[in-house]
Structures are given as structure tokens and as C-alpha cells.
DOFI-982805 format. One line per 2 residues: number of its first residue (from 1); for each residue z, x, y of C-alpha. Coordinates in nm, 3 decimals, decimal comma. Layout:
! residues N
NUM = Z:X:Y | ...
END
This chain:
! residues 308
1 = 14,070:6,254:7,989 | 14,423:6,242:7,860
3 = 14,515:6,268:8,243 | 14,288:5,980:8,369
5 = 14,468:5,740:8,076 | 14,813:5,872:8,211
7 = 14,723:5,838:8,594 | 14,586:5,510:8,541
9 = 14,950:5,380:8,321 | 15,132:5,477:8,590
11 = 15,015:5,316:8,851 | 14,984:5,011:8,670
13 = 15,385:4,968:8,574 | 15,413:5,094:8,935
15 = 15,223:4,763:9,071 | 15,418:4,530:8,852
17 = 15,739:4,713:8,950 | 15,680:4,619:9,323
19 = 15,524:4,324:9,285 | 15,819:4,033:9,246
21 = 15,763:3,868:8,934 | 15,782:3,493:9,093
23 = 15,397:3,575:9,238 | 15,196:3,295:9,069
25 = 14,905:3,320:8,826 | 14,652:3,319:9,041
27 = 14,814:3,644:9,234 | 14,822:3,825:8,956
29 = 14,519:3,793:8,859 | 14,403:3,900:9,180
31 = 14,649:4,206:9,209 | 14,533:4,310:8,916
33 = 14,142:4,336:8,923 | 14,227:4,521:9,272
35 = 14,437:4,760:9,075 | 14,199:4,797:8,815
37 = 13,912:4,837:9,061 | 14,137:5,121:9,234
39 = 14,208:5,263:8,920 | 13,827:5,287:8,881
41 = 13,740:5,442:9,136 | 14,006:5,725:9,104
43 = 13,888:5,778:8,800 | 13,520:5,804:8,921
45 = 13,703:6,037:9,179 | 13,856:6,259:8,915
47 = 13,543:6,271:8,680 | 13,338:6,379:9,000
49 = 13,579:6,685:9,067 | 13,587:6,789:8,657
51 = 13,210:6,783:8,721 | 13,193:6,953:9,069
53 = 13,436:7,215:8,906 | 13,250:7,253:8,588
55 = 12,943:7,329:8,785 | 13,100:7,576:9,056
57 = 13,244:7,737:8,709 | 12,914:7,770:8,581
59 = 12,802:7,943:8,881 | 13,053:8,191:8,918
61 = 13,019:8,274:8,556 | 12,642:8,318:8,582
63 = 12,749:8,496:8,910 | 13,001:8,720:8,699
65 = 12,694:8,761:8,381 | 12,441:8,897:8,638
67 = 12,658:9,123:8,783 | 12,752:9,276:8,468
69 = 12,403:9,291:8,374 | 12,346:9,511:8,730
71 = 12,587:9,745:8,664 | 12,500:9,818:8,347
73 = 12,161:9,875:8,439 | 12,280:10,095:8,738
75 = 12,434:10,295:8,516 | 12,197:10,342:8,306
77 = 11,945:10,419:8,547 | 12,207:10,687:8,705
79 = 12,205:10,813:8,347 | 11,840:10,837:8,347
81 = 11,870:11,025:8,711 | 12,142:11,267:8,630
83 = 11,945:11,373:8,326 | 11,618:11,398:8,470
85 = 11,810:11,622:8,782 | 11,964:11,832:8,506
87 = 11,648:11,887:8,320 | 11,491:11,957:8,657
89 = 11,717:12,216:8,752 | 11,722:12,366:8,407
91 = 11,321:12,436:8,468 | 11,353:12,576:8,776
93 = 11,597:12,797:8,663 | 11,409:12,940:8,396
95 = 11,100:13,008:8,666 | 11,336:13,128:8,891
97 = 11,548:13,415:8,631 | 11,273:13,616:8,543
99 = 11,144:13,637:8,917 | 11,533:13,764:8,999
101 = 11,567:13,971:8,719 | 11,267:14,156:8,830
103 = 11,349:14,196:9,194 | 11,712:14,338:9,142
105 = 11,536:14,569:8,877 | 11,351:14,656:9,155
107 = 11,586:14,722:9,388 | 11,791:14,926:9,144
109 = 11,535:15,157:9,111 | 11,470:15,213:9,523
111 = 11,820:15,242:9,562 | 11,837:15,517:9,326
113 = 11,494:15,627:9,455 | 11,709:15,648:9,814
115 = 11,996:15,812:9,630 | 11,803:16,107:9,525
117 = 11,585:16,122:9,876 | 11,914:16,143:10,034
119 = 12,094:16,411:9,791 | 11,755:16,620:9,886
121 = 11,845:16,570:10,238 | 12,151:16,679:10,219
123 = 12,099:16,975:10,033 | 11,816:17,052:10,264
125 = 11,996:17,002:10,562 | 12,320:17,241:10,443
127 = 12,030:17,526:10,321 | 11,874:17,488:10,674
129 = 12,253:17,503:10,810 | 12,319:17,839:10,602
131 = 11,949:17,996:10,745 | 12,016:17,933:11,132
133 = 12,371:18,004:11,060 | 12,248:18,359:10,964
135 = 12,007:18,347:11,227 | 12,257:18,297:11,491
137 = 12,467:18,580:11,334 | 12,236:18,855:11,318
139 = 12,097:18,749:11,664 | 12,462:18,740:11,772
141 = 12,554:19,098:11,591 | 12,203:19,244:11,788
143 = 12,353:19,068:12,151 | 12,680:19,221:12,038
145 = 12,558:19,584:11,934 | 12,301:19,573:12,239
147 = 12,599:19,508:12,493 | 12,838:19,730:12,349
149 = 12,562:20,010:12,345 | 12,439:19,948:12,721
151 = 12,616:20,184:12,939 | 12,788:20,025:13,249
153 = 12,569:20,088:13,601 | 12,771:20,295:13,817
155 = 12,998:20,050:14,096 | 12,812:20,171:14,380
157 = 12,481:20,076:14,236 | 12,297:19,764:14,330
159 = 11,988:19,596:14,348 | 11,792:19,571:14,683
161 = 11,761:19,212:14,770 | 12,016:19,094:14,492
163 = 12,339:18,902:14,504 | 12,600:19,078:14,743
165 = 12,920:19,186:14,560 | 13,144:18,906:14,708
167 = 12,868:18,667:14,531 | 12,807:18,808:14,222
169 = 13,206:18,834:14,186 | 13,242:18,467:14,276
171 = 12,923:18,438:13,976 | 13,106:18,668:13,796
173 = 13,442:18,459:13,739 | 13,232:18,096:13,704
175 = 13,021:18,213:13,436 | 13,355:18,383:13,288
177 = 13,605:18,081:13,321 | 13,316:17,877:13,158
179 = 13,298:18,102:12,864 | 13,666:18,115:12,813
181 = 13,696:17,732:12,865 | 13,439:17,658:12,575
183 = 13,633:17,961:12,380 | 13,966:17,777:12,394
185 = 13,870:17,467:12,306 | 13,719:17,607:11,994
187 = 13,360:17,614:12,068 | 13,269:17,907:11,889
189 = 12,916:17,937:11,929 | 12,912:17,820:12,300
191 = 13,147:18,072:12,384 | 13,004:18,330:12,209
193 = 12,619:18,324:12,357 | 12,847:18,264:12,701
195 = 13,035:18,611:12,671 | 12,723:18,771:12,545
197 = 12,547:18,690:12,854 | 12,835:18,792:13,046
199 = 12,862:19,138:12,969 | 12,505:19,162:12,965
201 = 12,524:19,038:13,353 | 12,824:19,149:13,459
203 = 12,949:19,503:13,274 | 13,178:19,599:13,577
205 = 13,338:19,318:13,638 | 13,739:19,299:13,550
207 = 13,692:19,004:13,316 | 13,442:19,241:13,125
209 = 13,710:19,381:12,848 | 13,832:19,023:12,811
211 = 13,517:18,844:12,742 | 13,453:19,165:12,514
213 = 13,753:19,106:12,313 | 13,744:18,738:12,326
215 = 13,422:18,812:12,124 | 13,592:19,047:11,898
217 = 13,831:18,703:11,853 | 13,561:18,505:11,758
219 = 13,407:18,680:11,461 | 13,780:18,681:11,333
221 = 13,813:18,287:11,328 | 13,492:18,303:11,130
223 = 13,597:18,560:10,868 | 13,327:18,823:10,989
225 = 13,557:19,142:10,995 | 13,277:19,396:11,008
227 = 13,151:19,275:11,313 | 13,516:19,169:11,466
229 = 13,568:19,555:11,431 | 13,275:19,663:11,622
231 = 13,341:19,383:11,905 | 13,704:19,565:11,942
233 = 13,520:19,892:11,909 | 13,347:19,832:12,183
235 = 13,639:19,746:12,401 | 13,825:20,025:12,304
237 = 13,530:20,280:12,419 | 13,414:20,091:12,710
239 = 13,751:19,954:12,875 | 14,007:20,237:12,727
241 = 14,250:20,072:13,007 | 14,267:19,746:13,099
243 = 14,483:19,478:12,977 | 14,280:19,386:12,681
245 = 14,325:19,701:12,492 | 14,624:19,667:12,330
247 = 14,499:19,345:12,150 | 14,160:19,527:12,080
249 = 14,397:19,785:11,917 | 14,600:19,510:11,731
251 = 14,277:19,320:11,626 | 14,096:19,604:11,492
253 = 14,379:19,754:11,288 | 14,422:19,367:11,155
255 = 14,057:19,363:11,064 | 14,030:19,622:10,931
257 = 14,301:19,558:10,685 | 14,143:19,209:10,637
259 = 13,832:19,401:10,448 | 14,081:19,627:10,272
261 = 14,013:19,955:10,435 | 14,397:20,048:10,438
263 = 14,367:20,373:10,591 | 14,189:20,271:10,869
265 = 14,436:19,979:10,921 | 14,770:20,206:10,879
267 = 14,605:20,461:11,112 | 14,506:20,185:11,380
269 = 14,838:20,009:11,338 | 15,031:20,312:11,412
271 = 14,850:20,410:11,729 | 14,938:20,066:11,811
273 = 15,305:20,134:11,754 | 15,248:20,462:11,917
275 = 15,137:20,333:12,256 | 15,286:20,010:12,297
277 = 15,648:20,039:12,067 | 15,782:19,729:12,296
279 = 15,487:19,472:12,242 | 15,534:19,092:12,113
281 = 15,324:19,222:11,823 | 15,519:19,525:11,741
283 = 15,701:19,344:11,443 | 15,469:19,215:11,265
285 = 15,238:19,547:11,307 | 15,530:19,730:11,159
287 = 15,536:19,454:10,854 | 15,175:19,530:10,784
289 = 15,222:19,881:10,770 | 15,502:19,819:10,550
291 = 15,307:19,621:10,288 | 14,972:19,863:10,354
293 = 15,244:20,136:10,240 | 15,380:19,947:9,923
295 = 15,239:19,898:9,599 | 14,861:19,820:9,493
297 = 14,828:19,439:9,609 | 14,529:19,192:9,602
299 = 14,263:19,228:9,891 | 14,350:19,045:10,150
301 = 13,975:18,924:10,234 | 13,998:18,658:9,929
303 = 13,893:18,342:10,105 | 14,200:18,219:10,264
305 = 14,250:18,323:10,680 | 14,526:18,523:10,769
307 = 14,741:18,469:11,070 | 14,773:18,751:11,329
END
């Protein structure tokens, strides 16, 4: 209002300023009432703005009020929701821990029930390992004493419609580089039930003392002395002289001391000596005889393999 009263002063003094003050009465009187009518209506101007600003005021504070009013009520309807979701969650948790509990209880117990299933197995499975292991050894040790026993067929004797000789030679050395194949590459077994069958097939042939010995070799790597002896035995009566002797000789004597029978050992270790003074082996035969010779010492056959 204060504004109006100002507006309206000014433009008053600035009509009589540029107005020249000869104008007449009459001119005057007319200026003026056209002033003061323009004064009126820019006053009816500026009262219409205050209003039409008032009112858009209003609006945008109403405006302002009601969105306050939403957000409080979304927040307190996301209050509500978050709660109800925790609450909801909390239940199903507590239906849901007691279920869990009692399925890893569960499985606890059949794992353990599998643990002990499986420790049976295993123990079942190493005492069926130690039976055929047995097996194969005393049906090995029969095959061994049965072949060492069986007298050779004389060399001209053969069997009317069987294999010539140039066949059962060319037989002969498959079957035998077979055997010694599965022998070197440390198939025991295999070898063994190979050389076995050899000697049972082929007594005369030349390979005969080797697969013999070889066999002899065999029982060593598994610690079975007794039997090593007879398998070198059995070379040394059967093949006296072939090229597989002096190792039968060495082998026995070295088995021999392997199960403590010094005597035996010194005796077959000096034969060696005897026969074949220059041999690779030579050395170390005379070091065994040396320590067979010396004081009392622990057996030898204690668990641990001994080289040659």
C-alpha cells in the first residue's frame, strides 16, 4: 500500500513538472482528472497482481502442505512395510531352523554311518588282499616246486602230431620275451605265472635257466627267501651250466644270508668266489663273507630290503 501512495506521488510532481505552468485553469483541471484516472487504474493494476500473487502463493503453499503430508505418510507406511517384512522373515525363520537343524543332524549321522561302512570296506578289502595274496603264493610255491621237480623230456623226444621244433622254438622265445618284458617292468605276478608256464612248456629250451632264475628274482623283490632259495635250487640242479648259474649261485648264497643261515651263505658265497674269482659280483661277495665272518650282528631279514 505504501508503494501505491509512492507510485501515485510520483507521477503526479512528474505531470506538473512537464506540464508548463502558463496552461490555463481549465487545462489543469483536465490534466489532472486524466492523471488521477491513470493513477487509478494502475493502482487497480497493482492491487490485481498483490491479489493474483497472494492466490498463486496460496496454492503453492497448499501445494508444498500436501506434499509434506504425502511423504510423511509414505514413510510411515514404508515403516509399517519394513516392519511387517522383518516380522515376516523372523517367522519363517523360526519354521525354517528347526527343519535345518534336523536335516544336517541327519546328515551327520549318514555321513558317519558312510564313514564306518567305508572303514569296513577297507579293512575287508586289505584282509581279502592278504588271503589271495597267500593264495597266489602257495599256488605259486606248488607251480614252482612242481617245475623244479619235473624232469626235463629227453631232446629227441616229441609228440606225434605236435608243434615241429623250429615252431615250438619260435613259441618258445614269444612266450619267453613276454615273460621277461612283464618281469622288467615290475610286474611281479604277471611275470611270475608267465615263467611258470614256461618251464612247464618248454623245459629244454635255452631260455629255460633264465626264466628259472628270473623266478628265483622274483620271490627276492618280495622278501620270500625260503622260496627264492629253492627257485635258485632248482637252477643250480637242472641247468648246472648255462649262463644263469653264476647268479643262481650269487642269489642263493644272498638269500640265504637274508634269513640268517650264515653257514649256508659263507659256504655258497665261497663256491661263488671259487668258480667265478673275476665276476662283477666278486667284491661285494667277498664283503659279505667278510661281515658273515665278523662279530654277532642283527639278522639281516628285519624288514628293510637289502641290495644285491
Amino acid at each position: 500500500m505504501k508503494f501505491s501512495r509512492l507510485l501515485i506521488s510520483g507521477l503526479m510532481l512528474t505531470g506538473l513538472v512537464m506540464f508548463p505552468r502558463k496552461l490555463s485553469a481549465q487545462s489543469e483541471k483536465v490534466m489532472i482528472q486524466e492523471l488521477q484516472r491513470d493513477v487509478a487504474q494502475l493502482a487497480d493494476k497493482l492491487r490485481q497482481f498483490k491479489d493474483t500473487q497472494d492466490q498463486k502463493s496460496a496454492e503453492l503453499e497448499a501445494l508444498l502442505k500436501q506434499s509434506l503430508d504425502s511423504n510423511a505418510k509414505l514413510a510411515a507406511d514404508m515403516g509399517s512395510l519394513h516392519q511387517s517384512l522383518a516380522s515376516a522373515m523372523a517367522e519363517q525363520q523360526g519354521k525354517l531352523v528347526q527343519p535345518i537343524n534336523a536335516v544336517g543332524v541327519k546328515v551327520d549321522q549318514l555321513s558317519q554311518s558312510l564313514s564306518a561302512i567305508e572303514t569296513s570296506m577297507d579293512a575287508l578289502t586289505r584282509r581279502l588282499a592278504t588271503q589271495d595274496g597267500k593264495l597266489t603264493e602257495i599256488l605259486n610255491n606248488v607251480k614252482t616246486l612242481s617245475a623244479a621237480q619235473q624232469p626235463p623230456p629227453p631232446p629227441s623226444a616229441s609228440v606225434p602230431g605236435g608243434p615241429t621244433t623250429a615252431t615250438a622254438g619260435a613259441s618258445a622265445d614269444v612266450a619267453f620275451q613276454a615273460a621277461e618284458r612283464d618281469f622288467r617292468s615290475g610286474q611281479n605276478q604277471l611275470a611270475m605265472d608267465e615263467f611258470v608256464n614256461f618251464i612247464a612248456h618248454f623245459p629244454t629250451s635255452e631260455s629255460a635257466p633264465k626264466a628259472q632264475y628270473y623266478m628265483g628274482v622274483i620271490f627276492d623283490r618280495g622278501e620270500q627267501y625260503e622260496d627264492s632259495v629253492k627257485a635258485y635250487d632248482a637252477v643250480l640242479e637242472r641247468y648246472p651250466e648255462n649262463p644263469s648259474t653264476r647268479d643262481a649261485l650269487y642269489g642263493k648264497a644272498f638269500a640265504l644270508m637274508k634269513l640268517d643261515r650264515n653257514v649256508e651263505a659263507k659256504k655258497e658265497f665261497n663256491a661263488f668266489l671259487m668258480k667265478y674269482p673275476s665276476d662283477d659280483k666278486a667284491a661285494q661277495a667277498k664283503q659279505y663273507l667278510k661281515e658273515l665272518s665278523g662279530p654277532a650282528r642283527p639278522p639281516l631279514n628285519n624288514g628293510k630290503k637289502r641290495t644285491k
